[in-house]
C-alpha positions as CSV (number, residue, x, y, z in Angstrom):
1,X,-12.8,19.6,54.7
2,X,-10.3,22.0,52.9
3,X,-8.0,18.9,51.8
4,X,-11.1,17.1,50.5
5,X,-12.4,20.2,48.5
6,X,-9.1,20.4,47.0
7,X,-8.3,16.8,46.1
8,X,-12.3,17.3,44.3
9,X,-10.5,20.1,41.7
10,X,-7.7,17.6,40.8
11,X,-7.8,15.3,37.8
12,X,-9.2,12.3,38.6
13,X,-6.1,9.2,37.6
14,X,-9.1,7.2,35.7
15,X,-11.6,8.0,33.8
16,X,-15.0,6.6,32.0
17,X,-13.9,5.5,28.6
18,X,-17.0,6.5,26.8
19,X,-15.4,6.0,23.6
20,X,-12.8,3.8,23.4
21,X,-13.9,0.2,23.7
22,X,-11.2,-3.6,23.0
23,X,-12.6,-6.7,22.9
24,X,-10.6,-9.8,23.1
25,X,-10.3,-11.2,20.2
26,X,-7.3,-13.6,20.9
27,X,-9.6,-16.8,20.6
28,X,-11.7,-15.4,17.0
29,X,-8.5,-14.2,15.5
30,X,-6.8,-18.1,15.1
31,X,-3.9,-17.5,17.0
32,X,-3.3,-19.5,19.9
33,X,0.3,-19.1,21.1
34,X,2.5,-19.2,24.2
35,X,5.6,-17.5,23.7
36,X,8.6,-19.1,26.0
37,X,11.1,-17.6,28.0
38,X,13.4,-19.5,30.2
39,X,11.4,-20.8,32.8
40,X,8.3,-20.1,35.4
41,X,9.2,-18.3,37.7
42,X,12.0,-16.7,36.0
43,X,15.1,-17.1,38.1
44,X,18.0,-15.4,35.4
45,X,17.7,-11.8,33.6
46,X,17.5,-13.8,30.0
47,X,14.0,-15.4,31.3
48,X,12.8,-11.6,31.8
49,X,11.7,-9.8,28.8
50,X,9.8,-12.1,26.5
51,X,9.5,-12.1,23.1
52,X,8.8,-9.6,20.0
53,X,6.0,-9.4,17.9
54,X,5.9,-7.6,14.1
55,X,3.4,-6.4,11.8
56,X,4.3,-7.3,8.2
57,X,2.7,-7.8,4.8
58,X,4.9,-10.5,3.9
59,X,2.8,-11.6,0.7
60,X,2.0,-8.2,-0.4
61,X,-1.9,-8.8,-0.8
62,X,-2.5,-5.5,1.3
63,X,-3.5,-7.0,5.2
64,X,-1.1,-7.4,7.9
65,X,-0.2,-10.8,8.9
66,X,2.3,-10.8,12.4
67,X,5.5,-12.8,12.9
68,X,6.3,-13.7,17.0
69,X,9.9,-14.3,18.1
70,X,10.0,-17.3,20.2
71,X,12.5,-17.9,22.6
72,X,13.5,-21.0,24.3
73,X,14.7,-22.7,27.8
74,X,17.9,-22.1,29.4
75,X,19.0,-25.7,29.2
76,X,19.2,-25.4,25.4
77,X,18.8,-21.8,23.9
78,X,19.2,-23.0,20.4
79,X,16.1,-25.7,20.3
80,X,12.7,-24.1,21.6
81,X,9.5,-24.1,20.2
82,X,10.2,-21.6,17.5
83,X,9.5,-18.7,16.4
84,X,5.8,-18.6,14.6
85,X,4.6,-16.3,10.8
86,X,1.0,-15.9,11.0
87,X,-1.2,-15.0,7.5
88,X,-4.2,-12.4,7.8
89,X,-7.2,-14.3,5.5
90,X,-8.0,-10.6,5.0
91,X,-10.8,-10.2,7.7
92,X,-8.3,-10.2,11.1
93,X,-8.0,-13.9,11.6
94,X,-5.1,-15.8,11.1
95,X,-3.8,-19.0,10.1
96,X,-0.3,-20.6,11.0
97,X,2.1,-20.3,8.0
98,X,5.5,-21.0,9.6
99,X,5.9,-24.5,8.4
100,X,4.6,-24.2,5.1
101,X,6.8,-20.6,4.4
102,X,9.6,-22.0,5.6
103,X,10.6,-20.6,8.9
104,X,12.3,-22.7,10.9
105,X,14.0,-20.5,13.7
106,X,14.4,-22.5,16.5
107,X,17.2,-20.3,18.7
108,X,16.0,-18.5,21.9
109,X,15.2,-15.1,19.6
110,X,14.0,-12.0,21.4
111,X,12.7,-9.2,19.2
112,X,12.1,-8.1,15.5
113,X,12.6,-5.5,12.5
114,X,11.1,-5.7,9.4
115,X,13.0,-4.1,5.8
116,X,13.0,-4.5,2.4
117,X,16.4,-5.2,2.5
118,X,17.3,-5.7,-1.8
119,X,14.7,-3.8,-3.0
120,X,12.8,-6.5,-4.6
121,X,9.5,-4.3,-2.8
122,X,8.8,-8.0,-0.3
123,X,9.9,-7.0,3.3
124,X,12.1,-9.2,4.8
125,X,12.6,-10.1,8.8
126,X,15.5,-9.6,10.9
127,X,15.4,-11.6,13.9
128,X,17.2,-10.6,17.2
129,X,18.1,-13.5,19.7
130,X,19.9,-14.5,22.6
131,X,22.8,-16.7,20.2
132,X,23.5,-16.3,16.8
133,X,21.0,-13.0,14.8
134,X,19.2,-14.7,12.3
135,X,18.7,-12.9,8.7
136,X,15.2,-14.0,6.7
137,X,15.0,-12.8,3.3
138,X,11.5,-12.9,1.8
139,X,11.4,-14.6,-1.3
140,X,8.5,-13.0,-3.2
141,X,6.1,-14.2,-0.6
142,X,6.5,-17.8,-1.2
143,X,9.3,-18.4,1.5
144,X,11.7,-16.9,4.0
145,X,15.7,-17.9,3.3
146,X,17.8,-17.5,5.8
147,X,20.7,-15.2,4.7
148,X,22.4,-14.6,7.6
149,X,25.9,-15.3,6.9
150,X,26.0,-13.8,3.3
151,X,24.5,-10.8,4.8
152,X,27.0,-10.6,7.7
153,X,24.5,-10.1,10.4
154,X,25.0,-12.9,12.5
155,X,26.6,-11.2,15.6
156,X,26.3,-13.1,18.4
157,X,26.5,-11.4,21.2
158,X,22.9,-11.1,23.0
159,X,20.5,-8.3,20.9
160,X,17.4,-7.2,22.2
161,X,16.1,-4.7,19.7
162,X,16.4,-3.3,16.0
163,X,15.6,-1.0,13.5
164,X,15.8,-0.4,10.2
165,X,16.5,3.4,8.4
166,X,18.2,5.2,5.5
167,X,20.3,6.8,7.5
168,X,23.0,7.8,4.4
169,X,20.0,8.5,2.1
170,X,21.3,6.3,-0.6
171,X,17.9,4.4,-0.9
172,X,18.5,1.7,0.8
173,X,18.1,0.3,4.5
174,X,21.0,0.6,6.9
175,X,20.9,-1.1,10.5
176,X,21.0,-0.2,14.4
177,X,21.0,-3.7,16.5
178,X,20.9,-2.9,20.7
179,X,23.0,-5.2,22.7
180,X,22.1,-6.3,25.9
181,X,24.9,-7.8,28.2
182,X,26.9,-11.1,28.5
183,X,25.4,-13.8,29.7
184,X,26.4,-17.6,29.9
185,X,23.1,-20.0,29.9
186,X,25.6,-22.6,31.2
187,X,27.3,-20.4,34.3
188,X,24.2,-17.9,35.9
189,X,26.2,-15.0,38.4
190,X,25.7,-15.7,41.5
191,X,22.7,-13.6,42.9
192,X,24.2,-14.2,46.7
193,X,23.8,-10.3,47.9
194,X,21.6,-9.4,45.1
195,X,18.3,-7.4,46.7
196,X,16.3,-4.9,45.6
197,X,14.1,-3.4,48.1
198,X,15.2,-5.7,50.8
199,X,14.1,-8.8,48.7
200,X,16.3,-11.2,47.2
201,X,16.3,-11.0,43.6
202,X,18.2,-12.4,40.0
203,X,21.4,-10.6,39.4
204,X,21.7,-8.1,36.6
205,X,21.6,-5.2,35.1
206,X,23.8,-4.2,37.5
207,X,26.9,-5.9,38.0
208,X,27.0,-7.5,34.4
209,X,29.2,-6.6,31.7
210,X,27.0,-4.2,29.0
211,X,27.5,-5.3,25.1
212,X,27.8,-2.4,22.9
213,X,25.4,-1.9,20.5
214,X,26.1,-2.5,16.2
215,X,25.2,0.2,13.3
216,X,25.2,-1.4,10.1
217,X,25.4,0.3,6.6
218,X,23.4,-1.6,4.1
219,X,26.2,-1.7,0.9
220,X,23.9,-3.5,-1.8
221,X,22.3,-6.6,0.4
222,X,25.6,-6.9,2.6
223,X,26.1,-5.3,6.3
224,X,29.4,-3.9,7.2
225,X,29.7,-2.8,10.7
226,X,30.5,0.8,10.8
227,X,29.9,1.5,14.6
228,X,33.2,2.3,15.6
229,X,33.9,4.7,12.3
230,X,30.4,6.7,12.7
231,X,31.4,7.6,15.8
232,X,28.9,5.4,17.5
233,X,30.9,3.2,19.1
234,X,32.4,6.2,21.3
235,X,30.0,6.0,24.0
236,X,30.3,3.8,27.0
237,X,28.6,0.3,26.4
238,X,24.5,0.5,28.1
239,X,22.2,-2.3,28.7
240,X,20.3,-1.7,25.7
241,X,16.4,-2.8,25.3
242,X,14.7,-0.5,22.3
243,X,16.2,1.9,19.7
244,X,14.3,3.9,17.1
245,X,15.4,6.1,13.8
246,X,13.9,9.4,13.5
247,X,14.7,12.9,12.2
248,X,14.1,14.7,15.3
249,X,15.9,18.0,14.3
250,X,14.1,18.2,11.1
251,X,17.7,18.4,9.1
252,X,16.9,15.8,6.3
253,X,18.8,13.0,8.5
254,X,17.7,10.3,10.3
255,X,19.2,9.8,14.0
256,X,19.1,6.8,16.0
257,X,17.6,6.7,19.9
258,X,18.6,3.9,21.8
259,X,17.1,3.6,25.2
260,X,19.2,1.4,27.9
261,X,18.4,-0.2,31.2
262,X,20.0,1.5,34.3
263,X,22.1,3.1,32.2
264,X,21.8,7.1,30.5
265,X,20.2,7.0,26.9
266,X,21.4,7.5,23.6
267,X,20.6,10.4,21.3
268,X,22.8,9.9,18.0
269,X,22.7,13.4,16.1
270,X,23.3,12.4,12.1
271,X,25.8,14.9,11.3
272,X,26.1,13.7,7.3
273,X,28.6,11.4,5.7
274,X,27.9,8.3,8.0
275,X,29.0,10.7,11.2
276,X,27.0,10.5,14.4
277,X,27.2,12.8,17.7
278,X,25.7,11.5,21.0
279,X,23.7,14.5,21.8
280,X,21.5,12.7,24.7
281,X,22.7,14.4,28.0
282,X,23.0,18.1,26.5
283,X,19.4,17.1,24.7
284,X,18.2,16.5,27.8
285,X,16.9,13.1,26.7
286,X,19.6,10.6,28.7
287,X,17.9,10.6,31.3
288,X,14.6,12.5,33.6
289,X,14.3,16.0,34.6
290,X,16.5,15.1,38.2
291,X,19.1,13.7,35.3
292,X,19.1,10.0,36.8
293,X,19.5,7.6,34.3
294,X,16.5,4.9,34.2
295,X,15.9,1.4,32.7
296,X,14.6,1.6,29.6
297,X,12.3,-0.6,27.9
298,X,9.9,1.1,25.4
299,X,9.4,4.0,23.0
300,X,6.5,5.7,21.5
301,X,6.7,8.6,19.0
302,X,4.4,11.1,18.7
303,X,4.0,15.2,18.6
304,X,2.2,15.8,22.0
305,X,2.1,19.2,22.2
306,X,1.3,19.6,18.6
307,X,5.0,22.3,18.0
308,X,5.3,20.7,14.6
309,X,8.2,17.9,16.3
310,X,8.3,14.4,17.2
311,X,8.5,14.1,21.1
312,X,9.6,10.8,22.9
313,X,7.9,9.1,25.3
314,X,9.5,6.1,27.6
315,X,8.8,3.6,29.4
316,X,10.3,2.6,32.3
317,X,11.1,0.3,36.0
318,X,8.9,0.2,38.8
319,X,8.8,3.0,41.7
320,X,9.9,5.4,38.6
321,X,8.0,7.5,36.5
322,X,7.6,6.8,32.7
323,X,9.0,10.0,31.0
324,X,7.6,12.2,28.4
325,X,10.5,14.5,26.8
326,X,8.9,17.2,24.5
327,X,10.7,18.4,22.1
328,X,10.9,22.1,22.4
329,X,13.0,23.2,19.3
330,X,14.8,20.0,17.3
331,X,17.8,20.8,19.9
332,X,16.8,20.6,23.0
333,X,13.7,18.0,25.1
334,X,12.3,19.2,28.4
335,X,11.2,16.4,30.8
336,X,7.1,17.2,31.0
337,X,6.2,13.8,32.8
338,X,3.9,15.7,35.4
339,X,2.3,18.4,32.9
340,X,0.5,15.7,31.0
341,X,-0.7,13.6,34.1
342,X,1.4,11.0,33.1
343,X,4.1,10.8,36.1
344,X,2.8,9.6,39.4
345,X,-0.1,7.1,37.9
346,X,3.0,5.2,36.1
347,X,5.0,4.3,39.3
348,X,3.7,1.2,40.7
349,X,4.2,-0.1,36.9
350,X,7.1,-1.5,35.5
351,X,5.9,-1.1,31.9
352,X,7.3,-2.5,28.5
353,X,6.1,-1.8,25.2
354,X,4.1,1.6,24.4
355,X,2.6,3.3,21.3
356,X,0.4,6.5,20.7
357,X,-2.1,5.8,18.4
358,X,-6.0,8.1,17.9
359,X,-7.8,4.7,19.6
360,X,-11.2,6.6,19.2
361,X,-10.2,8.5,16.2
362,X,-11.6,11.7,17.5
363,X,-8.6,14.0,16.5
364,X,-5.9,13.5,19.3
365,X,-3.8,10.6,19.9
366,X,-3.9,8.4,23.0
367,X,-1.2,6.1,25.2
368,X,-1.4,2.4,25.7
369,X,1.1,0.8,28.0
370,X,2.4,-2.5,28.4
371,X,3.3,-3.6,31.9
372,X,4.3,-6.2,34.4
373,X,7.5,-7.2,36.6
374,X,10.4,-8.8,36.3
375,X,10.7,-10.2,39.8
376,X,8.1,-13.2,40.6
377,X,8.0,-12.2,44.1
378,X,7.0,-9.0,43.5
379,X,4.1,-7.5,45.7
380,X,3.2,-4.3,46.6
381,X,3.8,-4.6,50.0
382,X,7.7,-5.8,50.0
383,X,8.3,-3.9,46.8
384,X,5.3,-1.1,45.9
385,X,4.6,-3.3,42.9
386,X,3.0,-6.6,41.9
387,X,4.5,-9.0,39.6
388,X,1.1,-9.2,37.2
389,X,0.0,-5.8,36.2
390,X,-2.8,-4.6,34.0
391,X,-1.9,-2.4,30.8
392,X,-2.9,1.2,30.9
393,X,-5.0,3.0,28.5
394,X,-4.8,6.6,28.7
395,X,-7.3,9.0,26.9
396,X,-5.9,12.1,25.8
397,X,-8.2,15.1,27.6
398,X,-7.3,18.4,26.2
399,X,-3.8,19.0,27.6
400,X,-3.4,15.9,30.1
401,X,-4.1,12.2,29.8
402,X,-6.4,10.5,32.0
403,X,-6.2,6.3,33.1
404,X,-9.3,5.0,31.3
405,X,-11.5,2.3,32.6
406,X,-14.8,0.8,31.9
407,X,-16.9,-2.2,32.9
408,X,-16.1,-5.0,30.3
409,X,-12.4,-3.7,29.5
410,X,-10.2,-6.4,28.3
411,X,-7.4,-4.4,30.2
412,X,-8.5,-5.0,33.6
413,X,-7.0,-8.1,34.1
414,X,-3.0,-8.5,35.4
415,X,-0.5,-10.2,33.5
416,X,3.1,-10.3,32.6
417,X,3.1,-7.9,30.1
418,X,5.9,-7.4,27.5
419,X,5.8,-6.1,24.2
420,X,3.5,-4.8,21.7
421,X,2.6,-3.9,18.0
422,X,0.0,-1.7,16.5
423,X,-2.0,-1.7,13.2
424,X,-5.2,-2.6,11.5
425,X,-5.9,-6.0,11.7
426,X,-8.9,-6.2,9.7
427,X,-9.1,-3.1,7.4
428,X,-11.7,-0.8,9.1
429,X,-9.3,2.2,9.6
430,X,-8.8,1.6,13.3
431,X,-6.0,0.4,15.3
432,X,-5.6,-2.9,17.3
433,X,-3.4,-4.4,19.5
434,X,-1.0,-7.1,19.3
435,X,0.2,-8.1,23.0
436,X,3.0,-10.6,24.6
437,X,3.1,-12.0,27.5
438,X,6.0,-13.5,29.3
439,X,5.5,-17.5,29.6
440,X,1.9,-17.1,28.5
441,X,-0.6,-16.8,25.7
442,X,-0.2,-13.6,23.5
443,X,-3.6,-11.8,23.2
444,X,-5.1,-10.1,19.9
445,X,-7.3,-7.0,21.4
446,X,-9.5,-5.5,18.5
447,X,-10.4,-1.7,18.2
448,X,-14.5,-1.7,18.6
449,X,-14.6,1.7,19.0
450,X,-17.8,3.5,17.3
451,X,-16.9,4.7,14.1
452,X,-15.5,8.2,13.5
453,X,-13.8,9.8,10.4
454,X,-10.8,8.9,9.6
455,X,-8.2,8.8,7.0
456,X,-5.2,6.0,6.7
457,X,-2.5,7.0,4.9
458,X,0.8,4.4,3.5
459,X,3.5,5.9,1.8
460,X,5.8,3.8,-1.0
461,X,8.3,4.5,-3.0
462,X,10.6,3.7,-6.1
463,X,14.1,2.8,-4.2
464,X,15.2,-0.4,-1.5
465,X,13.2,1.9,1.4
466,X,9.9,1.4,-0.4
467,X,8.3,1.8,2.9
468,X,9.7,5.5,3.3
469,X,10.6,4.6,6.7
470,X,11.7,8.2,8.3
471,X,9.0,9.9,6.5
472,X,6.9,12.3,7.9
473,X,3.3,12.5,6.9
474,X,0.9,15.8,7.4
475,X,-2.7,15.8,7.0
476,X,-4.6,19.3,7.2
477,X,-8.1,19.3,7.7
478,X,-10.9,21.6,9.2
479,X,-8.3,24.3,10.2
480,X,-6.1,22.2,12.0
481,X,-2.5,19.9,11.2
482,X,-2.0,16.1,11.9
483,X,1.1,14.9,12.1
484,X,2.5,11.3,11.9
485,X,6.0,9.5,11.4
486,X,6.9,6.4,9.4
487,X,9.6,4.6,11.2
488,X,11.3,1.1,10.6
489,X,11.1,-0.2,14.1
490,X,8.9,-0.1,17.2
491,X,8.6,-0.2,20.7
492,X,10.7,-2.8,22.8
493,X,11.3,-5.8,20.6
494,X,8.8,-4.8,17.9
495,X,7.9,-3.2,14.9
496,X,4.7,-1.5,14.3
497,X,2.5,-1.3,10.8
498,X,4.4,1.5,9.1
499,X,1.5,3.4,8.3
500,X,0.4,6.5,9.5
501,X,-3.6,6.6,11.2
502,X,-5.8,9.6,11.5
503,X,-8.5,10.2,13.6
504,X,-10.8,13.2,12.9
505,X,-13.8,12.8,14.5
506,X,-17.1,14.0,12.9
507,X,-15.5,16.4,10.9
508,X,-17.8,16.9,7.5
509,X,-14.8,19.1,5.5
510,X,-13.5,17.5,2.6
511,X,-11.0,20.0,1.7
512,X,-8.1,17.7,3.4
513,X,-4.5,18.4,2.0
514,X,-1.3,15.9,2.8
515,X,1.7,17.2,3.0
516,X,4.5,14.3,2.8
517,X,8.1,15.0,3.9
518,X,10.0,12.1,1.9
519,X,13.2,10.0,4.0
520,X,15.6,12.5,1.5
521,X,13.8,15.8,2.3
522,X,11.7,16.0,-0.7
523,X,8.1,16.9,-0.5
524,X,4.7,16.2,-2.5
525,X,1.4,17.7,-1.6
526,X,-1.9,16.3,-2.8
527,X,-5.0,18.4,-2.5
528,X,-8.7,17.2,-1.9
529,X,-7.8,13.9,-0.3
530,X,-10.9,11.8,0.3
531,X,-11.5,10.9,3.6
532,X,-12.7,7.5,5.0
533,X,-10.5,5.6,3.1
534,X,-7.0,4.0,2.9
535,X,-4.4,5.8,0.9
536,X,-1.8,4.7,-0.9
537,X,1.1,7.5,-1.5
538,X,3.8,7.9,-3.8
539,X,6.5,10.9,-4.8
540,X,4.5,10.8,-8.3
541,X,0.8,9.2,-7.4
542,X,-1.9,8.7,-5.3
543,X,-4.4,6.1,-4.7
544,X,-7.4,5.6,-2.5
545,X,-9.3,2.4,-1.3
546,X,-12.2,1.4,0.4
547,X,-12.2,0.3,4.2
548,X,-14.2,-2.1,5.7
549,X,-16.0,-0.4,7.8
């Protein structure tokens, strides 16, 4: 009677979702896809973790259209079905544009960044792949050329992740690639011994030689590799799945995070002058609270405990908890996992891609989670997890998250979860999802959450980062701070829309102030910002535009 009376006072793991509502709009939006991965079931690590997806306005016309990286089949990585460009008609559906734009990536590619890398303001794509990287420069929106080799980014060794950042501040966008391992497609290890929980299972991490990772400095269109002379290319190799540029220290200088599998994460401090520090294990962000190192697979950014600092959130393996490092002073993170209800709900997931984002607008953000395993026999009873998982929605509650369910929910259903992208689809100032699955159809879940104020603000400026990736943007409003970061990359394999969303409720003020910290420090302020609308922000202007909502 006592145990029950206390287990009443807890937190309840789920939730009503009274305000947050998805429908599946996979079949309306014109996108029918199946992105490929090796084969089904997936007998080699390489047929694991799927493919990218990226949000980019590649014809500048002000909608996001979404670019999937394809992979292929282990009997010939370099012809699959290729990767597939997507054009937003302006309302959220889509029509195929590969072909006619000329994209014709065929290699097994895994994940995505988007840049503006010659400053000619049309973003271009960087391609990551298992095989030769593959270097797509936008021509004005009227084709992709592929400039690999007079960009010198075709490495070949196996990337999973990338993202793009000004990390010298000369106004243009330099380049962090995360390396994987080696692999041969021709000779698979051996997985004779290989078990994991008593079952037997596909070799690797473990046991496989780590690739180490590439920085790039952007020198006028051209890469040169300057890992080893930054100082990045001091720490031992990882198994590298997601990396993100952000000024966590709030010094004027972008750092890189790079999250590995099974192996302790990366925190590179930008000390100035192309010099980097790995600061991860006396951050406190290598690895959890116990200091184990976990596999890594996706980032989200956000400033949880509202301190006035971007905290990191990760995702990670089964019968583990995802981690939530806060970030208690721009030196050192604190493991708060538990404090936010976010540790013991997570460990029957192996989850993927992640992103915090104000799904119901109403003035905090919330937690969507991208999961599924990597072993087809999976089940909870051999292995406390099943292969097919359901993604988690979490609502943000006052200090905790709670697991959100609700009849109808697109999210109830298992599957083989991988990555994810988030942004506007169809211009109504909320956020959707973009969602990969491994071997299967990718799904398009739009925001039908009721309206609710909000304010969408994208930043642009006059140099080769016209996107002001590494920007911070600040919206006060009704007595109380918002805070949101512009970053050139995304969770695992992915780029998001590099804008920043607010949610505010049914806040009436319209004295609302932004505040915008610029990649090089500088700051402008504009006063009486109109809400309900999408805002276009430079160092010199401002612009404001009607959503369709």
């Amino acid at each position: 009677m006592v145990a029950a009376a206390v287990l009443a006072l807890l937190p309840s793991p789920f939730a009503r979702a009274a305000d947050i509502r998805f429908s599946d709009f996979t079949q309306a939006s014109g996108i029918d896809l199946t992105l490929t991965c090796g084969g089904t079931p997936s007998r080699e690590i390489i047929e694991v973790d799927g493919g990218g997806v990226a949000f980019i306005d590649f014809d500048n016309d002000g909608d996001w259209d979404i670019f999937f990286a394809n992979g292929a089949r282990m009997a010939d990585p370099e012809h699959g079905p290729g990767s597939k460009l997507y054009e937003n008609r302006g309302d959220g559906t889509f029509r195929d544009v590969t072909q006619s734009i000329g994209i014709t990536l065929t290699r097994w590619a895994t994940g995505v960044a988007v840049g503006d890398i010659d400053g000619d303001r049309f973003d271009d794509l960087f391609i990551t792949c298992y095989g030769r990287n593959v270097m797509l420069k936008n021509d004005r929106g009227k084709r992709f050329v592929d400039v690999t080799r007079e960009t010198g980014l075709g490495d070949t060794r196996w990337a999973t992740s990338a993202a793009f950042g000004d990390i010298d501040n000369d106004g243009d966008l330099d380049l962090y690639t995360v390396n994987y391992l080696v692999f041969d497609a021709n000779h698979p290890p051996s997985r004779q011994g290989k078990e994991y929980k008593g079952v037997n299972v596909m070799a690797g991490p473990h046991g496989l030689v780590a690739q180490a990772d590439i920085l790039y400095e952007n020198t006028g269109g051209r890469f040169r590799d300057i890992t080893e002379d930054s100082g990045c290319g001091s720490v031992r190799a990882g198994y590298g799945l997601v990396t993100t540029m952000i000024d966590f220290d709030d010094d004027g200088r972008l750092d890189i995070f790079v999250g590995n599998d099974s192996a302790e994460n990366f925190l590179f401090h930008n000390l100035g002058g192309n010099r980097f520090e790995n600061v991860g294990p006396f951050a406190g962000v290598s690895g959890n609270m116990d200091g184990s190192n976990q596999a890594t697979m996706g980032i989200a950014l956000a400033d949880v405990d509202r301190n006035g600092r971007v905290d990191f959130f990760t995702t990670n393996f089964s019968s583990d908890t995802n981690t939530l490092h806060l970030n208690l002073d721009g030196v050192f993170f604190d493991d708060r996992t538990s404090q936010f209800g976010l540790g013991l709900v997570s460990r029957e997931f192996l989850s993927w891609g992640c992103g915090f984002y104000d799904f119901d607008s109403d003035g905090d953000e919330d937690l969507f989670i991208s999961n599924g395993h990597v072993y087809p026999q999976a089940k909870t009873h051999d292995i406390d997890s099943d292969y097919e998982q359901p993604p988690v929605l979490f609502e943000r509650k006052g200090p905790r998250f709670e697991r959100l369910t609700y009849q109808g929910s697109p999210f109830e259903t298992p599957l083989k979860g991988r990555a994810v992208a988030f942004g506007d689809i169809d211009n109504d100032g909320d956020v959707d999802i973009v969602h990969t699955t491994l071997n299967d159809r990718v799904r398009i879940w739009r925001n039908e959450s009721p309206r609710a104020c909000v304010a969408v603000v994208e930043l642009k400026q006059d140099s080769h980062n016209h996107r002001a990736y590494g920007s911070m943007v600040e919206l006060s409003v009704g007595g109380k701070t918002y805070r949101r970061w512009i970053t050139g990359g995304g969770s695992f394999q992915s780029a998001n829309a590099p804008v920043a969303y607010f949610g505010l409720g049914d806040i009436k003020d319209t004295e609302a102030v932004l505040n915008i910290t610029w990649p090089d420090g500088a700051k402008t302020t504009v006063k009486n910002v109109p809400l309900n609308k999408r805002l276009t922000v430079t160092p010199k202007s401002f612009q404001a535009t009607d959503l369709d909502r």
